[in-house]
Steps between C-alpha positions, in 0.01 A plus 500: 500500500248719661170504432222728671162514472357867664125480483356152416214559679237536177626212333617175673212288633306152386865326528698770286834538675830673403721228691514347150760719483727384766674297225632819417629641823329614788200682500293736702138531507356817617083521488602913509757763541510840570752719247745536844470083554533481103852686482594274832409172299663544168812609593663223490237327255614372135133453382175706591149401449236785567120616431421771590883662732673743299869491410624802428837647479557502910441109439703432216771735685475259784461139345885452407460135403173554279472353183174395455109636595203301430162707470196282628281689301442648134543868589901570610448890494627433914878423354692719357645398221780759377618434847451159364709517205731724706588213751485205247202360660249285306142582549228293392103448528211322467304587229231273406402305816124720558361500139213294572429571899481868438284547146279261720479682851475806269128378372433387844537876576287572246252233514443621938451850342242406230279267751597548814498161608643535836238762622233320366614192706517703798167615471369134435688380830347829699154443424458770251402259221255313700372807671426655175206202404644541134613174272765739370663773701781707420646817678733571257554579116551210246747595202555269187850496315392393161506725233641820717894614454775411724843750476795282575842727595758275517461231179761261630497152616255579737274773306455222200402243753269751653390554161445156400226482773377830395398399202369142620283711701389708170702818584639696267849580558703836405875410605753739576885435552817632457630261252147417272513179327287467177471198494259430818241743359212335385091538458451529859803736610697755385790782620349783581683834621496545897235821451226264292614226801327753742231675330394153314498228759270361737778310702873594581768224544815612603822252394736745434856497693569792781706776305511889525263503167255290672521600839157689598360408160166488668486865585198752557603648130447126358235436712317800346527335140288145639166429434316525776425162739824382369663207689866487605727182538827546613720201622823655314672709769307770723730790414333483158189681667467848622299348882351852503369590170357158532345484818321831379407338204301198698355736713353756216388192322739562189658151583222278551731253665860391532654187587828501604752225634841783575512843668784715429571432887531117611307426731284798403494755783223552757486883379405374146257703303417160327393377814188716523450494156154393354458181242855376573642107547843470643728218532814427662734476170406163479460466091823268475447299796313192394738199604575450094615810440704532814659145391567660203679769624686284725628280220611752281674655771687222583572418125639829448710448777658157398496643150740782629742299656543237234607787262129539312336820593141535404282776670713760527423853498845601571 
């Protein structure tokens, strides 16, 4: 048997390795591929692990021997799947591995919007602080969380943990999701419809999967409902934000900040409008990448793997 790896780059580190699956058959590790280097490598391939490399219908036309594709993430919108079914090939992901790593780097989003910590810092280490003959200095506004209202779109796994610290932090949480469970409403949070999300919060979350009713659901037209000075946290997927409307947004003031850890273009592009944006944080997409989470991932991966071939599938989305 087969096995190829196209883009392990993200993941494998801190002794994470996929020769534990040479007991298998024999394996290829490639950090990436291009989609032309992708069609060369799994041509002959039984199994497929990928992140972020599509397989399509050229792919699936192409890989003869495939039965199997591992997704090394929770998202699998890169496969697809009636091609999939079409070709008898097993898909499965990883669904639960970043609970935890990204509710937290969320707040840490949050928490560098609200005090600025890192500028303040810089000023200390320039001089500014000491320059300034002041016992307490700051160049920058101060926000506290307690008692203001947090909109949460996405109420999954994530949005509850998310909304867990939320409320530890004395938020008040409106929740909106697809699929609204009763049951975790409670004093402190409620569902709320996706208009009284925007006009009613102080702070945006995004958790919500990438799909063509959320795409661009942070638009100038849903922009226009927010209060104004509203912050914005997305570490979802960047296709969920219209760059544009929101850049324009930051720069009229409307948005008094947004933090955000994906672009709808990875690595964001050097003609960004985000990039000159004002009262912005960026990060590389690095929400999931804490060395737990990434073990995580790595272990479930593997499990659903060995899972597969001794006759138990779990995972699957095909």
């Amino acid at each position: 048997m087969k096995i190829v790896v196209l883009d392990s780059a993200p993941l494998v580190s801190d002794g994470m390795s996929f020769s534990i699956l040479e007991k298998y058959g024999s394996v290829e590790v490639y950090e990436n591929s291009t989609p032309e280097e992708a069609l060369e490598r799994i041509k002959d391939a039984d199994v497929v692990f990928t992140n972020k490399v599509v397989i399509g219908k050229r792919e699936f036309d192409v890989a003869k021997a495939l039965k199997y594709i591992g997704v090394l993430a929770t998202g699998f919108n890169i496969i697809d799947l009636e091609e999939a079914r079409k070709h008898s090939v097993t898909v499965t992901n990883v669904p639960t591995y970043g609970t935890d790593s990204v509710a937290q780097f969320a707040f840490a989003l949050l928490l560098e919007m609200c005090h600025h910590i890192q500028r303040h810092s810089d000023d200390v280490l320039s001089g500014a602080w000491t320059r300034s003959g002041k016992w307490c200095y700051w160049n920058y506004p101060q926000v506290e969380l307690a008692g203001k209202t947090i909109g949460i779109i996405g109420y999954g796994r994530i949005g509850q943990r998310s909304g867990a610290l939320a409320k530890a932090f004395g938020m008040n949480v409106l929740m909106y999701d697809s699929y609204p469970r009763k049951e975790l409403e409670d004093g402190k949070s409620r569902y709320a419809s996706l208009d009284e999300i925007f006009s009613s919060s102080d702070v945006i979350f995004l958790h919500c999967p990438l799909t063509k009713e959320t795409e661009g659901i942070i638009n100038k037209e849903n922009i226009a409902k927010m209060k104004d000075g509203v912050l914005l946290v997305n570490n979802s997927r960047g296709p969920l934000v219209d760059e544009n409307a929101l850049a324009d947004a930051l720069d009229s003031g409307k948005v008094g900040g947004a933090a955000l850890d994906v672009v709808s273009s990875e690595p964001i592009k050097g003609d960004s409008p985000l990039l000159k944006a004002k009262n912005i944080i960026i990060t590389p997409h690095i929400s999931w990448a804490s060395y737990e989470s990434r073990k995580r991932l790595f272990d479930i991966a593997i499990g659903n793997l060995e899972s597969f071939l001794s006759g138990k599938k779990v995972n699957v989305v095909s």
